[in-house]
C-alpha positions as CSV (number, residue, x, y, z in Angstrom):
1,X,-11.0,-4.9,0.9
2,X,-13.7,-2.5,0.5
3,X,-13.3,1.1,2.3
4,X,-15.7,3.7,3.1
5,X,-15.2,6.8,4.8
6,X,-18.7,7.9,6.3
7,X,-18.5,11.6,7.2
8,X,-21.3,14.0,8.5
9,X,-20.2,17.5,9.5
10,X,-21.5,20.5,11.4
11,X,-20.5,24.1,9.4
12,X,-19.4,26.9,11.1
13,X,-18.6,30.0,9.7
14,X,-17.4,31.9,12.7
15,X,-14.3,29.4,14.2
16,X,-11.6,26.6,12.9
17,X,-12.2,23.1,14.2
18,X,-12.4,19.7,13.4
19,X,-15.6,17.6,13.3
20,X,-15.6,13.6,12.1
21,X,-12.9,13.8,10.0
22,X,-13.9,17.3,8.6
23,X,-11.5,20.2,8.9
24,X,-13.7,23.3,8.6
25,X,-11.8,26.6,8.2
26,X,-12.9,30.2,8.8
27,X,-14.4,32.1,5.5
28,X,-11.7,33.7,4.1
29,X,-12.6,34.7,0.7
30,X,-16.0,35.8,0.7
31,X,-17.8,38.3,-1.7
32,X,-18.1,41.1,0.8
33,X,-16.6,40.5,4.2
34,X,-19.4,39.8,7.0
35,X,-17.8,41.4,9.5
36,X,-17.7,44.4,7.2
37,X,-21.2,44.1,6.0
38,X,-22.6,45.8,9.5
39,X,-20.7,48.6,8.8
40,X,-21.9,49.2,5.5
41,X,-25.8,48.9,6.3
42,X,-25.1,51.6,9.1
43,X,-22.9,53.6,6.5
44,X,-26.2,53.5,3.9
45,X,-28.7,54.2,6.8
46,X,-26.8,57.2,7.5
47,X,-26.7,58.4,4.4
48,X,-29.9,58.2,3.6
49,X,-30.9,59.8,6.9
50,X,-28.6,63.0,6.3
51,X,-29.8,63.1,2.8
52,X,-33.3,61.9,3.3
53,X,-33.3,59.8,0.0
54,X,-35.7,56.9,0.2
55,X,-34.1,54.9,-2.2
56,X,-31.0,54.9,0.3
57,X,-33.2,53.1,2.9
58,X,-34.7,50.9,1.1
59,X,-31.4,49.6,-0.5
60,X,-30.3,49.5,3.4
61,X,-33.8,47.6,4.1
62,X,-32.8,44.9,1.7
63,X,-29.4,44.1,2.8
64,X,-30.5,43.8,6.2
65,X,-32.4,40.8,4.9
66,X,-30.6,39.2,2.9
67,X,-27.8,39.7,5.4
68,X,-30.0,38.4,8.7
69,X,-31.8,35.6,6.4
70,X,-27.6,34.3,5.3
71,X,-26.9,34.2,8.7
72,X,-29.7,31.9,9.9
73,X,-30.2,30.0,6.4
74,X,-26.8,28.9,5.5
75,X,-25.7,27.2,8.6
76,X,-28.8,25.0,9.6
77,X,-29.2,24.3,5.0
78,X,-25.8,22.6,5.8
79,X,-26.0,21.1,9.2
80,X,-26.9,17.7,8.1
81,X,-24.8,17.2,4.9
82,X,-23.0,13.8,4.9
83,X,-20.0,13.4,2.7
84,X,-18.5,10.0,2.1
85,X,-16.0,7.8,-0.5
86,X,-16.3,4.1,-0.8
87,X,-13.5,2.1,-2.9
88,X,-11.2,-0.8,-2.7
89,X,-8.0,0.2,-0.9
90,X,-6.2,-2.6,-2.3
91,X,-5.2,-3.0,-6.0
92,X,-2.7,-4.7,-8.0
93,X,-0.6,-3.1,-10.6
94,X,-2.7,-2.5,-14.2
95,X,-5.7,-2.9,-12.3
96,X,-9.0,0.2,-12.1
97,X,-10.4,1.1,-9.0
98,X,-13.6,2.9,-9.0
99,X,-14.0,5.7,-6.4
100,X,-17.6,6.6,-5.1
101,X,-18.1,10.5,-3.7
102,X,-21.4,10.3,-1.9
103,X,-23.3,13.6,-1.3
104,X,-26.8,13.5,0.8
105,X,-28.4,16.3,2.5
106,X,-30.3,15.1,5.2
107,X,-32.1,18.0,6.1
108,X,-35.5,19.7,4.8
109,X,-33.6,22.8,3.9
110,X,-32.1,23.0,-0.2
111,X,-28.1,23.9,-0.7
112,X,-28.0,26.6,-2.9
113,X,-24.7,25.8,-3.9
114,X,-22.0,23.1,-3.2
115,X,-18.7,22.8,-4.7
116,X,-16.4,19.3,-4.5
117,X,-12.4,19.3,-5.7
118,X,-10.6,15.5,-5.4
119,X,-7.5,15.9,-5.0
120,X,-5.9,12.4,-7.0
121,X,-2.3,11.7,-7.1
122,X,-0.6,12.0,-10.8
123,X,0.2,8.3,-10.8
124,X,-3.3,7.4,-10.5
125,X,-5.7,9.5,-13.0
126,X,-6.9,7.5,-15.4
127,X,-9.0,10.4,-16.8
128,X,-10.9,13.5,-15.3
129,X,-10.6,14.8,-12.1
130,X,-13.3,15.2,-10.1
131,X,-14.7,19.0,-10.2
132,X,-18.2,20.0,-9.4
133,X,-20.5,22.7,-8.4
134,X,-24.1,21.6,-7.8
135,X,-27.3,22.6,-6.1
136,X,-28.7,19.9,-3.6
137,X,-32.6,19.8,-2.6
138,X,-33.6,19.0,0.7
139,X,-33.6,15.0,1.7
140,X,-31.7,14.8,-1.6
141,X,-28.4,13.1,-2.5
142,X,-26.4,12.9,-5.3
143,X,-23.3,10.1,-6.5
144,X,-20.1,11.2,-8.2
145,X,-17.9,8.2,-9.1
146,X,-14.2,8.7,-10.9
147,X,-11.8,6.1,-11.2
148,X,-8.1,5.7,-10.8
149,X,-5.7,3.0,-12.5
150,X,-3.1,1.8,-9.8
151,X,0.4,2.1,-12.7
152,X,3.0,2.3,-10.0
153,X,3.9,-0.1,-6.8
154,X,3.0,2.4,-3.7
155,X,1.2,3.5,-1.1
156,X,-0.8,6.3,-2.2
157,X,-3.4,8.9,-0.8
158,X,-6.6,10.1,-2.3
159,X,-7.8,13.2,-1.2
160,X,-8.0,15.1,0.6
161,X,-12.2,16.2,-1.0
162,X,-12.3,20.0,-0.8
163,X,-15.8,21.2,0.4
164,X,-17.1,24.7,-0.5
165,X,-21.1,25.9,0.2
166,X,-22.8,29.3,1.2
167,X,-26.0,31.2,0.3
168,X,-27.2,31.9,-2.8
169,X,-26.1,35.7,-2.4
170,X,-22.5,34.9,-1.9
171,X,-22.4,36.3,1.4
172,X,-21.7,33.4,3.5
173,X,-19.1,30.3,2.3
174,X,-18.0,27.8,4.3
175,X,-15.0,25.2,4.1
176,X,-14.7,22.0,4.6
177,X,-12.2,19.0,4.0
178,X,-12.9,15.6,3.7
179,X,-9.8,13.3,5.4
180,X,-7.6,11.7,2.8
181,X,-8.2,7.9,2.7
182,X,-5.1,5.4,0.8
183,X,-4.8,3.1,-1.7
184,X,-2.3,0.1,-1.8
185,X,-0.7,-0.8,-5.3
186,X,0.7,-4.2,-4.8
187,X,3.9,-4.8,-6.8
188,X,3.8,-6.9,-10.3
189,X,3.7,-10.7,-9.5
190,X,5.0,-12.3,-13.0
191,X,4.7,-16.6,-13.4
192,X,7.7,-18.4,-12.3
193,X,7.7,-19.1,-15.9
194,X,8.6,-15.2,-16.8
195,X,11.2,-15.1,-13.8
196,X,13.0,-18.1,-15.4
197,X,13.1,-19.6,-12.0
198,X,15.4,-23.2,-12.3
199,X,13.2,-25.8,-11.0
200,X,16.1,-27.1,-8.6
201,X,15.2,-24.8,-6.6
202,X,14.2,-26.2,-3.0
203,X,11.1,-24.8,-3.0
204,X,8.3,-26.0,-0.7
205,X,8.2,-29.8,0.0
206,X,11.4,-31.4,-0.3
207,X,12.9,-35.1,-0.1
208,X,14.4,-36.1,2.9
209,X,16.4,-39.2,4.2
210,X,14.8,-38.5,7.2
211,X,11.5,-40.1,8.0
212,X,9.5,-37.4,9.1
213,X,6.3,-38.3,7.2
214,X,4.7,-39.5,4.2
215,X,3.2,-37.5,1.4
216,X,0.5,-39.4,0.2
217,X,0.5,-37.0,-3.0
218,X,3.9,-38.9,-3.9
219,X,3.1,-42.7,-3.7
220,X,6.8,-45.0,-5.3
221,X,5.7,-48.1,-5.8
222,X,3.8,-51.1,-3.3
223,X,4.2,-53.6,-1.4
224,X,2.7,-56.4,0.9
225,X,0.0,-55.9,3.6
226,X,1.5,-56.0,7.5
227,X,0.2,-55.9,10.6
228,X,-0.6,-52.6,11.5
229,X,-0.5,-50.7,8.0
230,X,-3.5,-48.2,6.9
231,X,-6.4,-49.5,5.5
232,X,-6.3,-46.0,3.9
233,X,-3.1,-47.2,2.3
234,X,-4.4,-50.2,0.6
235,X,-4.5,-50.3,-3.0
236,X,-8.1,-52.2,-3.3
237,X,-7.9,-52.2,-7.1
238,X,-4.4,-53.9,-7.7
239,X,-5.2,-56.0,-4.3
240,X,-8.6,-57.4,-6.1
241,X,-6.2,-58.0,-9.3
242,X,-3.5,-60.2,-7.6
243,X,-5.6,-61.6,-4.9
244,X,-3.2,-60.1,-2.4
245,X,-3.5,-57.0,-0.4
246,X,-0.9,-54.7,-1.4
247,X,-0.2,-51.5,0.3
248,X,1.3,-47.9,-1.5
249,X,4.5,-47.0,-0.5
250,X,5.0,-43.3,0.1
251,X,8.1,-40.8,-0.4
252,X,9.1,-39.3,2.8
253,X,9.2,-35.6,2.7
254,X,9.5,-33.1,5.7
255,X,8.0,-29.8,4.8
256,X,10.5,-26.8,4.5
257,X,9.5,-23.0,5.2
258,X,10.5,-20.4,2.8
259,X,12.3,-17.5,4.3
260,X,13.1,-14.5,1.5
261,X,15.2,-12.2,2.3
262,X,15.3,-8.8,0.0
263,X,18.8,-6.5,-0.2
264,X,17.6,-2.9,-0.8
265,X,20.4,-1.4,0.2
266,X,20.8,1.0,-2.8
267,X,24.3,1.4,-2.0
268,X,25.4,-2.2,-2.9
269,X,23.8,-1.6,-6.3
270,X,25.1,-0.5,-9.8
271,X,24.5,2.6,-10.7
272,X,23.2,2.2,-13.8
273,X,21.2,-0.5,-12.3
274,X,20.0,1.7,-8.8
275,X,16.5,2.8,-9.9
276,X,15.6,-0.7,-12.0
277,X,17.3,-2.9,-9.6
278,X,15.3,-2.6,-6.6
279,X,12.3,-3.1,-8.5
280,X,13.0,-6.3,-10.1
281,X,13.8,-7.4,-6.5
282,X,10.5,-6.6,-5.4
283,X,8.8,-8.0,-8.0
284,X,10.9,-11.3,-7.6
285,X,10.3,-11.3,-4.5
286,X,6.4,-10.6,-4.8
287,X,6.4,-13.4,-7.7
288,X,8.2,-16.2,-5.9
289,X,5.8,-15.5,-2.3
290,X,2.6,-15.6,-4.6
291,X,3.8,-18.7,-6.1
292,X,4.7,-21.0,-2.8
293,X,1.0,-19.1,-1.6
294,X,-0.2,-21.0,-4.7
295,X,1.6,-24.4,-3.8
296,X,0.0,-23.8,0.0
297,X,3.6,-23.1,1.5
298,X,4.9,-20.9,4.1
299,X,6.5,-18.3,2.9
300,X,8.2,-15.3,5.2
301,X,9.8,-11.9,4.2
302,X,12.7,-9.9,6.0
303,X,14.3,-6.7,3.9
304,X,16.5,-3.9,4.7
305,X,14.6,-1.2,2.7
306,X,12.9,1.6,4.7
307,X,9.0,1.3,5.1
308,X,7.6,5.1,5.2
309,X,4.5,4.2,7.6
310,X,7.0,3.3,10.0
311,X,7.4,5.4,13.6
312,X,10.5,4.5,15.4
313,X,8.4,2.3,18.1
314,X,8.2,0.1,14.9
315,X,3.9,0.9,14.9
316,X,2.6,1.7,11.1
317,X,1.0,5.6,11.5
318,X,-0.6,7.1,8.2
319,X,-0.6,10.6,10.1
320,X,1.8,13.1,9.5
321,X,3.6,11.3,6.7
322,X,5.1,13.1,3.9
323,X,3.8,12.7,0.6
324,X,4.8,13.4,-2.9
325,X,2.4,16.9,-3.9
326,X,2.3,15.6,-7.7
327,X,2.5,12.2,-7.3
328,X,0.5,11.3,-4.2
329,X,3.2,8.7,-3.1
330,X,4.5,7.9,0.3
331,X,7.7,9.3,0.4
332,X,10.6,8.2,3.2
333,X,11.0,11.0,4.5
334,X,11.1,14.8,3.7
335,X,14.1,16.5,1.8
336,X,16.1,19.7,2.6
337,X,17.2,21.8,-0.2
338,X,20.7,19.8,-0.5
339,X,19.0,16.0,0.0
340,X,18.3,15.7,-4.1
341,X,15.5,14.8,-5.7
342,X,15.6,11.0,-4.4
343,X,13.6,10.8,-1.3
344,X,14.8,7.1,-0.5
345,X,18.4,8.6,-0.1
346,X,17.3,10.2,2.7
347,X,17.1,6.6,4.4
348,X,20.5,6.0,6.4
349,X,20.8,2.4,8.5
350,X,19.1,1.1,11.0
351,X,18.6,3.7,13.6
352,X,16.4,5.2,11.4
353,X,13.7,3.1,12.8
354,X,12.3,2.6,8.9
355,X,13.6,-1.1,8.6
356,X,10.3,-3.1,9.1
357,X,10.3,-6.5,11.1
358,X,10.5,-9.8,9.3
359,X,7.6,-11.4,8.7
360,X,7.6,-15.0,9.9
361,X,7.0,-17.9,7.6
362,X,3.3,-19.1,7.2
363,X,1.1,-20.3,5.1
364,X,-2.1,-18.6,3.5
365,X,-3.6,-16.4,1.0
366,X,-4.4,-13.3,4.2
367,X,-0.7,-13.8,4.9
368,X,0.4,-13.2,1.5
369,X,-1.3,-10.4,1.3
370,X,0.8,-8.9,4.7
371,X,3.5,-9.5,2.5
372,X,2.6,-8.1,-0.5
373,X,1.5,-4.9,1.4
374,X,5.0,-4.7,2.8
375,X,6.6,-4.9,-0.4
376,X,3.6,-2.2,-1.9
377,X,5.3,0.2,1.1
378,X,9.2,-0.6,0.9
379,X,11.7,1.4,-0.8
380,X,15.4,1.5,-1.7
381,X,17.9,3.5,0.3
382,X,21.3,3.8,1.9
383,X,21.0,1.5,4.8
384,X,22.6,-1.1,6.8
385,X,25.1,-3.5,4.5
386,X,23.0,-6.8,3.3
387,X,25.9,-9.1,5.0
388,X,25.6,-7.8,8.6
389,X,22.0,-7.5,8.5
390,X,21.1,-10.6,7.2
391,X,22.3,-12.9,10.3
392,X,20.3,-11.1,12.8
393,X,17.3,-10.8,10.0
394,X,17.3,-14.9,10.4
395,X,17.2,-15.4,14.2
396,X,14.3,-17.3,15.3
397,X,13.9,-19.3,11.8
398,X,13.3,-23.4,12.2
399,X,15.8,-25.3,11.6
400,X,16.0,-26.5,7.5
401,X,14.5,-23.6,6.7
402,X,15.4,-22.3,2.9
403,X,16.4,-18.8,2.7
404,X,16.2,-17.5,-0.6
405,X,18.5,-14.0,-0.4
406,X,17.8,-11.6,-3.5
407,X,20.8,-9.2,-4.1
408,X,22.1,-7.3,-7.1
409,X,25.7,-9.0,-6.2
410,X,27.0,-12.2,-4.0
411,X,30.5,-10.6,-3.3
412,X,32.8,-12.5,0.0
413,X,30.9,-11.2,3.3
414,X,27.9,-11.9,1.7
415,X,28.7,-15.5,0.8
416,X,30.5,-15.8,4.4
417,X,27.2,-14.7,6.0
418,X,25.2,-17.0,3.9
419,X,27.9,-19.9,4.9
420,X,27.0,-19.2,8.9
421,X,23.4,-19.7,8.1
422,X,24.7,-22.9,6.1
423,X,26.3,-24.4,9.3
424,X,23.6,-23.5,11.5
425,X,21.4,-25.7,9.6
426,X,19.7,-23.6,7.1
427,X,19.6,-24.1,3.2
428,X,20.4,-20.7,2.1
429,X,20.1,-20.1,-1.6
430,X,21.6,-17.0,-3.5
431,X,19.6,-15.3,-6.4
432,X,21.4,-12.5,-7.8
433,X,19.6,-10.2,-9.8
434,X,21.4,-7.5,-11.8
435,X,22.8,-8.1,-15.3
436,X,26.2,-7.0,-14.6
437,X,27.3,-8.9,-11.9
438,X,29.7,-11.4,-12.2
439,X,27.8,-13.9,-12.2
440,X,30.6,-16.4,-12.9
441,X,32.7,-16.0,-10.6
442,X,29.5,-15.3,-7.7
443,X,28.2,-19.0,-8.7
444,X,31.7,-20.6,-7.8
445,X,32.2,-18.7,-4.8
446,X,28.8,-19.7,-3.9
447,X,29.8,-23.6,-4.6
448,X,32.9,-23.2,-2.5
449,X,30.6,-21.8,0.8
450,X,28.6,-24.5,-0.2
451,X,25.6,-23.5,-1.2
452,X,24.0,-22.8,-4.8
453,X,23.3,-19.7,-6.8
454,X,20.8,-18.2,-9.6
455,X,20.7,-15.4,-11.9
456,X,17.7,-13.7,-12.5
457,X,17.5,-11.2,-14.9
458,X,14.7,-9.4,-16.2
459,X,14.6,-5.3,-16.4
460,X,12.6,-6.1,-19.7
461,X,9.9,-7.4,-17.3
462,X,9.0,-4.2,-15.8
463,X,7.0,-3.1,-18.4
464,X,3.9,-0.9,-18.0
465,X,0.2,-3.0,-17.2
């Protein structure tokens, strides 16, 4: 998705205020104060009127103009200047996004000078920031285009584009801000292939005893015409052959919905495993949506990490978030002096309000994408335990659904909670992802609950785009 941020401001000099996404502040730093100029030119008049020294005045003469012609030039020069940045918000990881700073002054009158500062997070600079000091001419515009490379999973903000113009004498400088826009990093999606997925697992359309209908992408064999069959069904070639009309025999399948559900609870991870493990999850997770989107599945996503956008009515605000000053990321939350240098460890339970809703199952490439974005956002953190979550997490779900929970370990409650959604009629599968489980004894504790259960391993596939 493409984003532009069209701004035109109004500069003041003498107030604070906020115009179109501007922020204008009051001149602070200039050369020689204006409210103190006055004071001189009546000092110098004076001067020169005890001392009658003609130089005196005429030194006083020409500050008076310059300071009268500052004070009606520099305001209406930059009445009319229209700042604006144009990218795509969305990336995936590895991928460059190319950032537009557009600069046009609309009016007749020339900027003496103009000076633009990007701020761009550390994660993102893929080369020089963006620092310049120009002179625009009236009815004139100029482009400045730096690019970022999106190397972390995150939500991210660009900006905000610092603003600074006056008069050519220094006198006068005005502020201004342009708003910060954000950029989504979408998690790695590796092939099923990399994930060393087994291909038992129920994914997507499945066999069933059950009649519900027939696939005609999975024809078993024929047999002869009846009353009442297809003609769609008809196999005219083999018919022609035999001088009978035979008809294909289907498989029947009933379509299943794929429900995953992501444990980022960082508590029920290793801890040599705490920082790595959450990020392979995500990425499975992100790998195995992106690959039923593929097979034109539905696909769903609940999780119990914390999504920073969140408020606690559950609406996503970008305003007033905290985020990282060298990095640029969304953090979780903001940390005291004794909260550590983890941000997502700030994230305790539930009634934080941070745990997004699940995401029903359905099909589609736009719907993927609210997933991905989702997993772009979440993060790790000490929250509610995976096995009382997950029930509630799975209310509302059709019946035959197949759950696929991700979790560094598969210890008794969780196996017990995946054995209620077993006898409620769901086909929970367990995919345990860090190396130093169990994984043993989690796969026959899964067969007694009667269901089945993976290992997925693969730190080595978090390598840098």
């Amino acid at each position: 998705m493409y984003h532009s941020s069209r701004e035109c401001i109004t500069w003041r000099n003498d107030q604070r205020c906020h115009i179109q996404g501007f922020t204008i502040h009051e001149p602070g730093d200039w050369r020689i104060a204006m409210n103190d100029l006055p004071v001189l030119i009546i000092f110098l008049f004076l001067i020169a009127f005890l001392f009658q020294i003609d130089f005196i005045f005429y030194i006083g003469y020409v500050i008076s103009g310059i300071f009268l012609w500052s004070r009606w030039y520099a305001p209406r020069s930059l009445r009319h200047l229209s700042v604006h940045r144009d990218f795509q918000n969305r990336a995936f990881l590895g991928e460059g996004v190319d950032i537009t700073i557009t600069v046009e002054n609309k009016s007749r009158l020339p900027i003496p000078w103009l000076q633009l500062i990007e701020s761009i997070p550390v994660e993102l600079r893929d080369g020089p920031s963006l620092s310049k000091a120009i002179t625009l001419n009236g009815r004139k515009s100029k482009i400045f285009k730096y690019k970022v490379r999106a190397l972390r999973r995150g939500y991210y903000r660009l900006g905000p584009l610092q603003i600074s113009a006056g008069d050519l004498f220094g006198f006068v400088e005005n502020r201004a801000q342009l708003i910060e826009d954000y950029l989504t990093v979408y998690p790695q999606i590796l092939p099923m292939t990399h994930l060393a997925v087994p291909s038992k697992l129920p994914f997507g359309i499945l066999t069933s005893k059950h009649r519900i209908f027939e696939d005609p992408a999975r024809p078993i064999g024929l047999r002869q015409y009846h009353s009442g069959d297809s003609l769609r069904h008809i196999n005219w070639k083999v018919s022609a052959h035999v001088d009978t009309l035979l008809v294909k025999t289907l498989e029947p399948a009933i379509s299943l919905e794929t429900y995953i559900v992501l444990n980022l609870n960082s508590g029920e991870f290793s801890r040599q495993f705490r920082y790595d493990g959450p990020e392979w999850g995500i990425v499975v997770a992100a790998s195995i949506a992106n690959h039923l989107t593929k097979k034109k599945q539905a696909v769903g996503l609940a999780t119990n990490g914390a999504d920073p956008l969140l408020q606690e009515n559950g609406n996503l605000v970008e305003v007033n978030k905290l985020y990282d000053e060298e990095s640029g990321r969304l953090l979780v939350r903001n940390l005291g002096p004794d909260n550590g240098s983890n941000a997502v460890d700030a994230f305790v339970g539930k009634d934080s309000g941070l745990i997004p809703k699940p995401i029903q199952p359905a099909p589609g490439q736009l719907h993927l994408m609210k997933v991905l974005e989702q997993l772009a956002r979440i993060e790790a953190g000490n929250s509610v335990g995976f096995s009382s979550w997950m029930p509630g997490a799975c209310l509302g779900l059709n019946w035959g659904v197949t759950i696929l929970a991700i979790s560094p370990s598969g210890d008794e409650r969780i196996c017990r909670a995946l054995h209620q959604l077993v006898k409620t009629g769901f086909n929970p599968v367990l995919l345990i992802i860090e190396p130093y489980a169990n994984f043993l004894e989690i796969k026959e504790r899964a067969r007694y609950f009667g269901f089945p259960a993976y290992h997925l391993t693969g730190r080595h596939k978090l390598k840098d785009p």
